[in-house]
C-alpha positions in Angstrom: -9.5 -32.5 -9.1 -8.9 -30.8 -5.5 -5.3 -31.3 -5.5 -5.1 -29.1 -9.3 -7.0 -26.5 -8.1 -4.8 -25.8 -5.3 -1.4 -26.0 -7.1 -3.7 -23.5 -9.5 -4.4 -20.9 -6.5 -1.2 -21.2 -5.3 0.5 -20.9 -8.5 -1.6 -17.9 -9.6 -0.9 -16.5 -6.0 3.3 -16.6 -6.2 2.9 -14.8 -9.3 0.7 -12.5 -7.8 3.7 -11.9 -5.0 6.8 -12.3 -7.5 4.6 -9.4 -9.4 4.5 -7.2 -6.3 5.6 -3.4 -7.0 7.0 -0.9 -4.7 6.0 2.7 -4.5 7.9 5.9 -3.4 6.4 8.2 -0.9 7.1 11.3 1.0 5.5 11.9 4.3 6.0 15.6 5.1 4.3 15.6 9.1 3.6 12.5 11.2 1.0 10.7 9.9 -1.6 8.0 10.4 -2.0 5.1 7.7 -4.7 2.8 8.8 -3.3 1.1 12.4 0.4 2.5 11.9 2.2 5.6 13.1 4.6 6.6 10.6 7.3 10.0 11.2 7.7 12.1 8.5 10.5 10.8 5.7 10.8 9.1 2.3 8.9 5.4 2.1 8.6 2.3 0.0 5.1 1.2 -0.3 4.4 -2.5 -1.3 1.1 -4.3 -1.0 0.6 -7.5 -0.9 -2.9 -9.1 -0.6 -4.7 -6.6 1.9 -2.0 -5.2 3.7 0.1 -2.3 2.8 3.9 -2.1 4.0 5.4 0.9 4.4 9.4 0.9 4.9 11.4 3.8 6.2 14.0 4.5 3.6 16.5 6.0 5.8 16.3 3.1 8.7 15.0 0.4 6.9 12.0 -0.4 9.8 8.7 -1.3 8.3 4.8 -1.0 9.2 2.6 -2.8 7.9 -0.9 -2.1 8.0 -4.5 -3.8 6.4 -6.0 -1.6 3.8 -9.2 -2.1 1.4 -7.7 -2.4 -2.0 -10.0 -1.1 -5.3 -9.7 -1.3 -8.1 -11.2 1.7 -10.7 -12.0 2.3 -13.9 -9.2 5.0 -14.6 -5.3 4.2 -14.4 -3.9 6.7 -12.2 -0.8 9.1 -13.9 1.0 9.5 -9.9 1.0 8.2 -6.7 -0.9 10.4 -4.6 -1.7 10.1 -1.3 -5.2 12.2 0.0 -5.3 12.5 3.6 -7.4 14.8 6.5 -6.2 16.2 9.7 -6.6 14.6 12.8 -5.3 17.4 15.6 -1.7 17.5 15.5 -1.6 14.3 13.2 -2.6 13.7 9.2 -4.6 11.0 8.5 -4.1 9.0 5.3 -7.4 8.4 4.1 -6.6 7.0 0.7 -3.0 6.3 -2.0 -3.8 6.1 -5.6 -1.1 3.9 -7.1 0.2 5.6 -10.7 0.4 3.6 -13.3 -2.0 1.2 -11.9 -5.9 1.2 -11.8 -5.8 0.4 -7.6 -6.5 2.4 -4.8 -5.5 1.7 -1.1 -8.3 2.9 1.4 -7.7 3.6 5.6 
């Protein structure tokens, strides 16, 4: 009984990753997202589990980064990103996913 319960989790689990979708973003000013350091430029978001990855789309380098994911009661329309300033650096305090009913909190 053990044994089918794991192939079950692990099963449900691949599909979770094969099921994984990226997400454009544009960071206009350095920026802080949760323990990363990103410089401003276009990025592809994925998340996978509790960690967001954010890759650089012009040098390929990624940064990935633990975040609370949420899910809500509305589906979001866009991807926006709501962040605060922190002296000469934005903060990223939360990403709403569009087309999705998650949200990524920092």
């Amino acid at each position: 009984m053990k044994k089918l319960v794991a192939v079950g989790v692990l099963a449900l689990g691949s599909l979770c990753i094969l099921s994984a979708k990226t997400y454009e973003l544009t960071i206009t000013n350095p920026t802080k997202a949760g323990t990363v350091q990103l410089k401003a430029g276009q990025y592809k978001l994925k998340v996978e589990g509790t960690n967001a990855t954010f890759t650089d789309m012009n040098t390929s380098k990624s940064f990935t980064t633990p975040v609370k994911v949420v899910e809500t009661d509305k589906k979001f329309d866009d991807t926006k990103v709501q962040s605060t300033k922190d002296g000469d650096t934005d903060r990223i305090d939360e990403i709403d996913l569009g087309g999705s009913k998650t949200k990524l909190g920092f």
